[in-house]
Backbone as a printed PyTorch tensor [residue, N CA C, xyz], in Angstrom:
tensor([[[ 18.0030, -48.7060,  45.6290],
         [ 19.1430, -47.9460,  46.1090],
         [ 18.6380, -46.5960,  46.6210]],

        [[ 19.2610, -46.1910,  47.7360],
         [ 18.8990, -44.9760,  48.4580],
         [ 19.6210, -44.2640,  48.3710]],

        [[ 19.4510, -42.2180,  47.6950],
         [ 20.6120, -41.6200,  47.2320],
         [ 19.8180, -40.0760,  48.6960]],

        [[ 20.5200, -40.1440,  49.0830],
         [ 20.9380, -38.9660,  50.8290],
         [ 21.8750, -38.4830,  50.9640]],

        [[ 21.6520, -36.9290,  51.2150],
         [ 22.9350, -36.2140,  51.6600],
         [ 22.2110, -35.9560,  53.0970]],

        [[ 23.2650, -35.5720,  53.9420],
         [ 22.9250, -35.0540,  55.5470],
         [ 24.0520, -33.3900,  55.4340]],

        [[ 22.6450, -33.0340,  56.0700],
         [ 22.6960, -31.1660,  55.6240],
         [ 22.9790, -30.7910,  57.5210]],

        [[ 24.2630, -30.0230,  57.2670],
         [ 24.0260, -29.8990,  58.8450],
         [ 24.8100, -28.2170,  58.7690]],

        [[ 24.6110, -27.2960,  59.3610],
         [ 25.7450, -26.2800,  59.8240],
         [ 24.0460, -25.2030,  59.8900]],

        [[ 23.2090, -25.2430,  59.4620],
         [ 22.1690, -24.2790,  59.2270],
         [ 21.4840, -23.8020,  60.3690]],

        [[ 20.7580, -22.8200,  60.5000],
         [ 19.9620, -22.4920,  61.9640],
         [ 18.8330, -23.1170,  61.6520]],

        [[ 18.2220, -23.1290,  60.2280],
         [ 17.1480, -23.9770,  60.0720],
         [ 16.6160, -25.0460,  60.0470]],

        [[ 17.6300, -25.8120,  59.3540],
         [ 17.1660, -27.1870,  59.4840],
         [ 18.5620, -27.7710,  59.4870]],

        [[ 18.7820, -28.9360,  60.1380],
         [ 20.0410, -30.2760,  60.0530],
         [ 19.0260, -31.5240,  59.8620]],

        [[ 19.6270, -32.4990,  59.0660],
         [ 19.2100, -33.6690,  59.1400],
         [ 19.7430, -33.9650,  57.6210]],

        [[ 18.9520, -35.6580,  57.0010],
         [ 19.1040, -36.0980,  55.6740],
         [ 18.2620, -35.8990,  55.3420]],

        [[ 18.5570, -35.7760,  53.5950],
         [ 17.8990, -35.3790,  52.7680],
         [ 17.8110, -36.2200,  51.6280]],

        [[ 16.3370, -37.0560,  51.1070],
         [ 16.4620, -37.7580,  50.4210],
         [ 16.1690, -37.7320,  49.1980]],

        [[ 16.9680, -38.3830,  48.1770],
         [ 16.3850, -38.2010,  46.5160],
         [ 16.3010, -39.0750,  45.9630]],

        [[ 15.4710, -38.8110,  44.9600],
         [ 14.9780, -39.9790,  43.7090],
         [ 16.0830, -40.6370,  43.1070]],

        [[ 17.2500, -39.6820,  42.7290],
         [ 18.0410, -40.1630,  41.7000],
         [ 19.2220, -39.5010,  41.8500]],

        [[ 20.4790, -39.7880,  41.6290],
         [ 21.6510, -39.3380,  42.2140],
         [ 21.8240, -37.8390,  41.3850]],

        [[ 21.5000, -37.5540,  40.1710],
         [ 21.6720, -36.4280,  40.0360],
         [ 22.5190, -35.5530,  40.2300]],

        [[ 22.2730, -33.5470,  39.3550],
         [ 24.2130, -33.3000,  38.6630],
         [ 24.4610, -33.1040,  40.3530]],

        [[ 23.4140, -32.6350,  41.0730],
         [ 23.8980, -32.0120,  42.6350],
         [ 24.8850, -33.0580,  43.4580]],

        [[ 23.6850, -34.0680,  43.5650],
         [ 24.2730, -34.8670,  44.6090],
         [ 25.3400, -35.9320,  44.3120]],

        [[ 25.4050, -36.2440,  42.9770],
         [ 26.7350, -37.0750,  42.4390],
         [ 28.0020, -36.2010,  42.5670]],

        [[ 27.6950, -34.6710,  42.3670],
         [ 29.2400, -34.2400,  43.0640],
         [ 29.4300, -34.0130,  44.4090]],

        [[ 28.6740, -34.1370,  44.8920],
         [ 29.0000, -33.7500,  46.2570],
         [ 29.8050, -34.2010,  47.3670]],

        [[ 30.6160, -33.7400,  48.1830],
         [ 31.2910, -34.2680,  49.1200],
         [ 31.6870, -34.2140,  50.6410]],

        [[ 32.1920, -34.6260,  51.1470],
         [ 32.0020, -34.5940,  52.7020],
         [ 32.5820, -32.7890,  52.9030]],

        [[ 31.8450, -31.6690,  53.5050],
         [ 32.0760, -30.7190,  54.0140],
         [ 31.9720, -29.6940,  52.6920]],

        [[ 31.3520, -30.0740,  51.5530],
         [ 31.0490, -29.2970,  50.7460],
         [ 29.9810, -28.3440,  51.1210]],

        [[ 29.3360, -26.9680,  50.3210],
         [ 28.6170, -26.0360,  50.9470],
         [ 27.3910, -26.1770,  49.5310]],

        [[ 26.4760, -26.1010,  50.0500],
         [ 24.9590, -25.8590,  49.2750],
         [ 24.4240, -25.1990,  49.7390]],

        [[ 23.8160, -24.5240,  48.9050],
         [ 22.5750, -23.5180,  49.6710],
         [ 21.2020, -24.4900,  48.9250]],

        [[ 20.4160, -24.8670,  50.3110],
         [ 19.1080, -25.1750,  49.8890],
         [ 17.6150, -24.1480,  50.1190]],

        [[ 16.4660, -24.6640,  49.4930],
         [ 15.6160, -24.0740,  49.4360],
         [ 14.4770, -25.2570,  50.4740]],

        [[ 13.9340, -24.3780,  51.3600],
         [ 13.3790, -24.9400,  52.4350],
         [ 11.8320, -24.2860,  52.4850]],

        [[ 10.9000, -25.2440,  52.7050],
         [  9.5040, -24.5650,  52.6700],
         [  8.6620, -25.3650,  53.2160]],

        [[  8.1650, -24.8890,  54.3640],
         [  7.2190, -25.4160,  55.2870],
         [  8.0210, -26.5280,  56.1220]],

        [[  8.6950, -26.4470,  56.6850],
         [ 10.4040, -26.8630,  57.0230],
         [ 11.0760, -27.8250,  56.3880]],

        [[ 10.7250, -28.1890,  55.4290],
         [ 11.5380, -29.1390,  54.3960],
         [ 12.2710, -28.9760,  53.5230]],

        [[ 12.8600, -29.4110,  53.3860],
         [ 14.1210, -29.3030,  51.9910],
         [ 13.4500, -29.8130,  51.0200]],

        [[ 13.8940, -28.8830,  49.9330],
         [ 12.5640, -28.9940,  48.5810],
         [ 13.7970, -28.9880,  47.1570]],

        [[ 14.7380, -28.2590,  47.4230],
         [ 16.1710, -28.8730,  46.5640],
         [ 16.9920, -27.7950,  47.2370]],

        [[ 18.2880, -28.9490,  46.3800],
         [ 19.7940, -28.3190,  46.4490],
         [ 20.1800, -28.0240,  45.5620]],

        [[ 21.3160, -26.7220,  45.5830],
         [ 21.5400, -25.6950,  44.4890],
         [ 23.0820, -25.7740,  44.6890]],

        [[ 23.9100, -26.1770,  44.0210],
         [ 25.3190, -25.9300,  44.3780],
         [ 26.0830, -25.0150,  42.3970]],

        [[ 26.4370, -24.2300,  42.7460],
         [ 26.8250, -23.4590,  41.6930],
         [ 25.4370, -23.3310,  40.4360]],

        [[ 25.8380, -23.5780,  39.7940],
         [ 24.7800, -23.5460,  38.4940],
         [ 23.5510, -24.8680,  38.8030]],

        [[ 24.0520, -25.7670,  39.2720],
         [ 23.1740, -27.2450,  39.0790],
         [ 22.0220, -27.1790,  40.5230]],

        [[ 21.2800, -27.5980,  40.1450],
         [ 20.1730, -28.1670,  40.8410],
         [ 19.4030, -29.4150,  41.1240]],

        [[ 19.0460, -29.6760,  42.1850],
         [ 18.4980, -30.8080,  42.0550],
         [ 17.3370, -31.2060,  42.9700]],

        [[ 16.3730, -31.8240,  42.8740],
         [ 15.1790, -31.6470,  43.5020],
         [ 15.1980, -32.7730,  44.5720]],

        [[ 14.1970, -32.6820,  45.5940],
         [ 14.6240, -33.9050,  46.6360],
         [ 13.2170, -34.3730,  46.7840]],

        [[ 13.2860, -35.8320,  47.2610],
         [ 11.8850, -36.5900,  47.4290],
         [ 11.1040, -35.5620,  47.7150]],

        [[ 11.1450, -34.9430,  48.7670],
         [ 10.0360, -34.1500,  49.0750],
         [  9.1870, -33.5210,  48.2970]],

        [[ 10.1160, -32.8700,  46.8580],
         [  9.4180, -31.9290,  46.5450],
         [  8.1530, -31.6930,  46.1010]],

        [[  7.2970, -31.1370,  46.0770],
         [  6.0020, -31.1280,  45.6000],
         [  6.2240, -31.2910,  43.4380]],

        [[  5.5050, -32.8290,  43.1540],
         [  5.5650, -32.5270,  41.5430],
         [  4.5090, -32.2420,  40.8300]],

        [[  4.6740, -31.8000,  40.0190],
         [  3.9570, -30.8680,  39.0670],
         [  3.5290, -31.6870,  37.5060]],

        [[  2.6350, -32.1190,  37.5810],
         [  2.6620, -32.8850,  36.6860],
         [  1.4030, -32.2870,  35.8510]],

        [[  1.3220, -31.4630,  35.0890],
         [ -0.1560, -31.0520,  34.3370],
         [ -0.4520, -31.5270,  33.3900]],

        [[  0.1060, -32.2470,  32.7260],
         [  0.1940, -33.4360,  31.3350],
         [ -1.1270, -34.0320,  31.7220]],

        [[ -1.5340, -34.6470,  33.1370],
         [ -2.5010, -35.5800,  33.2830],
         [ -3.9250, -34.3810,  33.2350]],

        [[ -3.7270, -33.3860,  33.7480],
         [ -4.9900, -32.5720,  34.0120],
         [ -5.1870, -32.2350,  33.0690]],

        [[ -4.4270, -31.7660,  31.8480],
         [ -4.6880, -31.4890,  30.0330],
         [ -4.8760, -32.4390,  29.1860]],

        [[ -4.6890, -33.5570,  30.0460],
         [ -5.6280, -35.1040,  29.4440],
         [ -6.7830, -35.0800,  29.5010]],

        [[ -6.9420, -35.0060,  31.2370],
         [ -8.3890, -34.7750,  31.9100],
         [ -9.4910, -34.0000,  31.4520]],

        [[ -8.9440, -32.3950,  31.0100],
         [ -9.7570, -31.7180,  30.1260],
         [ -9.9160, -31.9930,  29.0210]],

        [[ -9.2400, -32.2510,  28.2440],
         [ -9.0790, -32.4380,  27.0490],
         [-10.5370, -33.7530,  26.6250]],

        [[-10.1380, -34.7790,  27.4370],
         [-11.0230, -36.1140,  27.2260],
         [-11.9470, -35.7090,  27.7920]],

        [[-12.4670, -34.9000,  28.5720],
         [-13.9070, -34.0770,  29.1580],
         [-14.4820, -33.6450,  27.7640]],

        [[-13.9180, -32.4030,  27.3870],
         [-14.3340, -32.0080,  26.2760],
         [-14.5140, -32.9080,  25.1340]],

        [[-13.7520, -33.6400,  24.8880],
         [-14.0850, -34.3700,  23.3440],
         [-15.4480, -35.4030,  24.0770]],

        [[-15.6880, -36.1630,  25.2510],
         [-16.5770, -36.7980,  25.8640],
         [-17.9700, -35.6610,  25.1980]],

        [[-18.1060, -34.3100,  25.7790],
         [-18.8170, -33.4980,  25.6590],
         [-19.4250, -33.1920,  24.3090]],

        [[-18.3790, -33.1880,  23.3070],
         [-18.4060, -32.7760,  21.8830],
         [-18.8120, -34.5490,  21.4600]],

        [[-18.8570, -35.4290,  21.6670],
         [-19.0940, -36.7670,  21.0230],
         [-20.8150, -36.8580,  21.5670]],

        [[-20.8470, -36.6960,  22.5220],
         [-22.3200, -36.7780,  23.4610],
         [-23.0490, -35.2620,  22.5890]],

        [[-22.4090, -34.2330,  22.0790],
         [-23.3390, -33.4240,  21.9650],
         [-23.5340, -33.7430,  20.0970]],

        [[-22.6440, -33.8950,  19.8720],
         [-22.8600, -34.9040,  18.6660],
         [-24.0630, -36.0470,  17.9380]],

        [[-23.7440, -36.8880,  19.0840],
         [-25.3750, -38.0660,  18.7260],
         [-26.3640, -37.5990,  19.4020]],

        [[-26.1110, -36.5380,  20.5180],
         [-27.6770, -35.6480,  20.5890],
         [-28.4950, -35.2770,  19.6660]],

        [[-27.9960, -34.3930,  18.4730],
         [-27.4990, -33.1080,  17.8680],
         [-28.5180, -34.6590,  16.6290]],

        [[-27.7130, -35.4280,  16.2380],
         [-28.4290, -36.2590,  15.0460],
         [-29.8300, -37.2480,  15.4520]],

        [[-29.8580, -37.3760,  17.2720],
         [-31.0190, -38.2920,  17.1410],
         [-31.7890, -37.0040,  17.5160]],

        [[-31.5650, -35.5620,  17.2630],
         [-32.7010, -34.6320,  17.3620],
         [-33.3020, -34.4890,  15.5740]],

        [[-32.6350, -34.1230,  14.9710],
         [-32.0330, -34.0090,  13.1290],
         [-33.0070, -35.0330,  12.6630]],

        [[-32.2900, -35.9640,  12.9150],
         [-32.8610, -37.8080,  11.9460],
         [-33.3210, -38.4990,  13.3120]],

        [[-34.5020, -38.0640,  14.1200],
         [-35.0470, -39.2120,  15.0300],
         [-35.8950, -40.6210,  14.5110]],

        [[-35.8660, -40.6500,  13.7560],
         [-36.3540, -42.1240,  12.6070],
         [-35.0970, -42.9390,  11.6610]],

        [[-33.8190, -42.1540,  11.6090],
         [-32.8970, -42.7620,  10.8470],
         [-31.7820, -41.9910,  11.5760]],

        [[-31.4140, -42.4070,  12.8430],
         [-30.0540, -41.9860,  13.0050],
         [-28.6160, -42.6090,  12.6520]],

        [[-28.7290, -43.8500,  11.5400],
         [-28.0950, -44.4080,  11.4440],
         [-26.3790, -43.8470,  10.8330]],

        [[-25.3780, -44.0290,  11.0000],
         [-24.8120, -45.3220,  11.7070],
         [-24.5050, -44.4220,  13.2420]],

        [[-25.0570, -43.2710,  13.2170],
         [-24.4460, -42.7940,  14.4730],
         [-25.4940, -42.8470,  15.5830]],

        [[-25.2470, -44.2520,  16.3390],
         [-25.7890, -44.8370,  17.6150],
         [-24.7850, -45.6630,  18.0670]],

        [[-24.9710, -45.8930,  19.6000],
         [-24.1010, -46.5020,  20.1730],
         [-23.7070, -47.9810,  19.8570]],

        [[-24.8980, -48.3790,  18.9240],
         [-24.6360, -49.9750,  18.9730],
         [-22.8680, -50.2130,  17.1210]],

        [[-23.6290, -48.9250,  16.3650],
         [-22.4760, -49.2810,  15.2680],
         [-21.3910, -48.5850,  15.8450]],

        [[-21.5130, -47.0510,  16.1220],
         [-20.2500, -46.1680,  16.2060],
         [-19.7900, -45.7700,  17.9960]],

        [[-20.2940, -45.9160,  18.6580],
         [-20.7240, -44.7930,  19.8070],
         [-19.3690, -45.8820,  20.7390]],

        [[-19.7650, -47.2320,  20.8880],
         [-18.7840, -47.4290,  21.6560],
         [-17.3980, -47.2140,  21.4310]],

        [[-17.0230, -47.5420,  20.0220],
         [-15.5180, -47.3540,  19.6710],
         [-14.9110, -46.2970,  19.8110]],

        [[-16.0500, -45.1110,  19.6670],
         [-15.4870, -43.4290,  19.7280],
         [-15.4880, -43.1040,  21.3200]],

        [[-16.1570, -44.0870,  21.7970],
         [-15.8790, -43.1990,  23.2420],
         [-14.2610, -44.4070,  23.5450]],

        [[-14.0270, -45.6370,  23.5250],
         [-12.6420, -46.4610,  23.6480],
         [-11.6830, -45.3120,  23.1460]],

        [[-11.9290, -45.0060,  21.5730],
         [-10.9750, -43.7290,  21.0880],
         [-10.8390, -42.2810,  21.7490]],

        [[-11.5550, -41.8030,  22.0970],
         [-11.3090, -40.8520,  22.7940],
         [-10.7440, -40.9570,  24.6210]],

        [[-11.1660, -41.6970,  24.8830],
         [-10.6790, -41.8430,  25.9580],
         [ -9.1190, -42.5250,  25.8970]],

        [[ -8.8180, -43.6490,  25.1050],
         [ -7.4210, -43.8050,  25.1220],
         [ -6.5900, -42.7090,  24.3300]],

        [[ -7.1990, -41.5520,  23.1290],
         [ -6.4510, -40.2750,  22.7220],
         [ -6.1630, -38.9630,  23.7390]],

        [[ -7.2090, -39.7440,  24.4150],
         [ -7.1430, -38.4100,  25.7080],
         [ -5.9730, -38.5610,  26.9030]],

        [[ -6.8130, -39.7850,  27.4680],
         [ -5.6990, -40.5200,  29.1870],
         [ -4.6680, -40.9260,  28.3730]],

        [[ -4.8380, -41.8130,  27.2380],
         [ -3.9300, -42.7250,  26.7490],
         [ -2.6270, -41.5870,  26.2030]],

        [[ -2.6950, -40.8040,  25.6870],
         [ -2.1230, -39.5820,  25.4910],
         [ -1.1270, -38.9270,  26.1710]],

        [[ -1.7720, -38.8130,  27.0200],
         [ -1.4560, -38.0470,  28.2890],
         [ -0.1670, -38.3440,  29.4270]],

        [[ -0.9520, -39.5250,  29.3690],
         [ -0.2250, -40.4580,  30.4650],
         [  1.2800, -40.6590,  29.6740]],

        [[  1.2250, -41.3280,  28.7530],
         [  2.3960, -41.3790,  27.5850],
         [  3.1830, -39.9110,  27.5790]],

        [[  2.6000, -38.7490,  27.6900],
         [  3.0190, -37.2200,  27.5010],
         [  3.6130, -37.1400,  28.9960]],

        [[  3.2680, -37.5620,  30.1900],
         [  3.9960, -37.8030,  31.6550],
         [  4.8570, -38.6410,  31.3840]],

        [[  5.2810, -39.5690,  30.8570],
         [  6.4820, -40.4330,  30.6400],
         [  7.6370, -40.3480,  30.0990]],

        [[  7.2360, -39.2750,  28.8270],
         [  8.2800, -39.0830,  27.5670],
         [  8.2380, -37.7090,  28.2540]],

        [[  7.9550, -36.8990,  29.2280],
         [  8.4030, -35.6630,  29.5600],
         [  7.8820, -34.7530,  28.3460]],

        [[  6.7700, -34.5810,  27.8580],
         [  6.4080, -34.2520,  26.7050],
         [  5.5060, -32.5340,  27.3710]],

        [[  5.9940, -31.4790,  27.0520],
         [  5.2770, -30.0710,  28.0070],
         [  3.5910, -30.3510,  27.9180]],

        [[  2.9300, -29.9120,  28.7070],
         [  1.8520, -29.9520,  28.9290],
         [  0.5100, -29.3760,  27.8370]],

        [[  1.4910, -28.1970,  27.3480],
         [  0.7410, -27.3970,  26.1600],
         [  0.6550, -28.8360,  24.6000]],

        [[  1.2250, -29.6310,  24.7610],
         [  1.0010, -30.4800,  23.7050],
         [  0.3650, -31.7070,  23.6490]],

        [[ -0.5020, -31.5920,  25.0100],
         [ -1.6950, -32.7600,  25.2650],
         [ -3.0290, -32.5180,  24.3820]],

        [[ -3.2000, -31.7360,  24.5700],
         [ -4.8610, -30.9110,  23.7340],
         [ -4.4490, -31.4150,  22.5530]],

        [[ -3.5020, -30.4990,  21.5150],
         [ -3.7740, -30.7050,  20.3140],
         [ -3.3740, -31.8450,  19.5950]],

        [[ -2.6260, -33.0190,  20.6110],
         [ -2.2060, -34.2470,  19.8510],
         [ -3.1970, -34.5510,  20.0540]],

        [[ -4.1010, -34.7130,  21.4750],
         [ -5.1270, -35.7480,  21.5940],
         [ -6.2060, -35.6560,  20.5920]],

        [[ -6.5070, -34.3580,  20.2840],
         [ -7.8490, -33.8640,  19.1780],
         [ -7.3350, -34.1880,  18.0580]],

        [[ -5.6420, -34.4660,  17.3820],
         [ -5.8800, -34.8250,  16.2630],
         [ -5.7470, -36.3560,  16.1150]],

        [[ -4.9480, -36.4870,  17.2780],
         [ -5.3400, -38.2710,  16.9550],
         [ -7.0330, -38.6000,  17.1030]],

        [[ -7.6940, -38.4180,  18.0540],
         [ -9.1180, -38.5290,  18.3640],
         [ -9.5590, -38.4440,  16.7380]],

        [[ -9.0780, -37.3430,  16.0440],
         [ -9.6660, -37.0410,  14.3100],
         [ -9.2330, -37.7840,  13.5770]],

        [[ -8.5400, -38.1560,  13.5040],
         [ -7.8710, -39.4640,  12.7910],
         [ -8.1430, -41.0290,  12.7260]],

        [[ -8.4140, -41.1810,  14.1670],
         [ -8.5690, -42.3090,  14.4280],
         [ -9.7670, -42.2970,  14.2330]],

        [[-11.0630, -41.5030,  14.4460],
         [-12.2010, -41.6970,  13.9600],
         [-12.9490, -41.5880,  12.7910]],

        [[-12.0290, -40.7970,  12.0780],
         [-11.9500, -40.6300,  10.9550],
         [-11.9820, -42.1830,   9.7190]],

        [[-11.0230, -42.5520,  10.5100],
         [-10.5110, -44.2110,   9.8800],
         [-11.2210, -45.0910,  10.5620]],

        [[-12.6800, -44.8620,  11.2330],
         [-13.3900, -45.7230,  12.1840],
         [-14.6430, -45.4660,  11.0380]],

        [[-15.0550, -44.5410,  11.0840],
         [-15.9040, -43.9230,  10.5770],
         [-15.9870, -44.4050,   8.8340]],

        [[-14.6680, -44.2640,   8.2270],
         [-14.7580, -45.2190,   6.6140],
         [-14.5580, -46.3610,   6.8740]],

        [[-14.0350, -47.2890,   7.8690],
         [-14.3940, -48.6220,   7.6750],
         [-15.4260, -49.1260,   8.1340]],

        [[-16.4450, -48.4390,   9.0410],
         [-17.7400, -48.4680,   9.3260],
         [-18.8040, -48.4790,   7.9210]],

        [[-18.6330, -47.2970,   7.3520],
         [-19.2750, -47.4120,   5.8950],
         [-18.8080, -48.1940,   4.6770]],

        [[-17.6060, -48.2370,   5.0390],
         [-17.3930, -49.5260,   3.5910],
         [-18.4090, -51.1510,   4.1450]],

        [[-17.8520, -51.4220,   5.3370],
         [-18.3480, -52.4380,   5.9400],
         [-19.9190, -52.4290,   5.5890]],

        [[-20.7080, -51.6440,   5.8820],
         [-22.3080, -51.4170,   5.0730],
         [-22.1450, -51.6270,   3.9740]],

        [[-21.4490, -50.5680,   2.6610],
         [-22.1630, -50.7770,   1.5890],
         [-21.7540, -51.8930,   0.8230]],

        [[-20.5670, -52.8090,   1.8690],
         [-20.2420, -53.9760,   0.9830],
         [-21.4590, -54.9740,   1.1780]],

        [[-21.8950, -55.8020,   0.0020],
         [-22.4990, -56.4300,  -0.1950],
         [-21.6190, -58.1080,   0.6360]],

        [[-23.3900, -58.3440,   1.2430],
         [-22.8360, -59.8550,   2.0510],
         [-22.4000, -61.0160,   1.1530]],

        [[-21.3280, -61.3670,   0.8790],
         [-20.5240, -62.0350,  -0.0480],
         [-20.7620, -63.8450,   0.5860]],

        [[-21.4810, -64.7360,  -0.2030],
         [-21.6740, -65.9330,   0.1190],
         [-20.9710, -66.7120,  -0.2040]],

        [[-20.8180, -68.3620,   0.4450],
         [-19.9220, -69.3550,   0.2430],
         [-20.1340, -69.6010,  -0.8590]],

        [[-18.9140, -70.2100,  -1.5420],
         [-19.6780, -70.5590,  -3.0370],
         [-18.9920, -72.7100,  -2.7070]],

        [[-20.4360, -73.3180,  -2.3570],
         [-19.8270, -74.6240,  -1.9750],
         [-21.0360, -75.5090,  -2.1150]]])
């Protein structure tokens, strides 16, 4: 479904104007009603009728949820890599369990789905941007956290045989 008003009486611009979603503007609106819009770089970018507003396809969106993913999963990438640096410098004869073959792949799956996976979810639920970082770092802590003890129980349990 296609939701358009046609804007005409202005020196600046006449024509239609198209939107995402019918919205408080354009669901009241009516034939010979008056709006004042906001126009930039000659486009209609929204309509303003009394208190309500409403934004139009055009408008440029703003979405920083994904770029405070982006950093966010940079950095923990950074801090995980400087991490098993940091122990195969420490213990270069016993870096065990922290190598890629026990721990390394799951923490980078975890961080990357606490980070994008996060994020992306934080663009959906309309969730502000300032609350990408610190969910992602504590889920990332959590979840590895609970990677990390079932990694070591899994070792110190003894290999348990058929009894047959």
């Amino acid at each position: 479904m296609r939701f358009e008003a046609t804007l005409s009486g202005t020196p600046y611009w006449n024509g239609v104007v198209a939107f995402g979603d019918p919205g408080p503007v354009l669901r009241q609106l009516r034939t010979g009603d008056r709006v004042d819009a906001v126009v930039w770089r000659g486009a209609v970018m929204r309509l303003v009728r009394y208190d309500d507003e409403q934004a139009t396809a055009d408008e440029p969106r703003d979405e920083p949820q994904m770029f405070a993913g982006l950093g966010v999963t940079a950095a923990l990438l950074a801090a995980l890599a400087a991490w098993f640096g940091l122990v195969r410098l420490v213990r270069p004869d016993d870096p065990e369990p922290w190598t890629w073959r026990l721990l390394g792949r799951w923490l980078l799956g975890i961080v990357l789905v606490a980070g994008l996976g996060w994020a992306y979810g934080a663009l959906l639920l309309h969730v502000p941007w300032q609350a990408v970082a610190p969910v992602a770092v504590a889920l990332t802590a959590v979840m590895s956290a609970v990677l990390i003890a079932v990694r070591r129980r899994q070792r110190r349990a003894p290999a348990v045989a058929g009894s047959g």
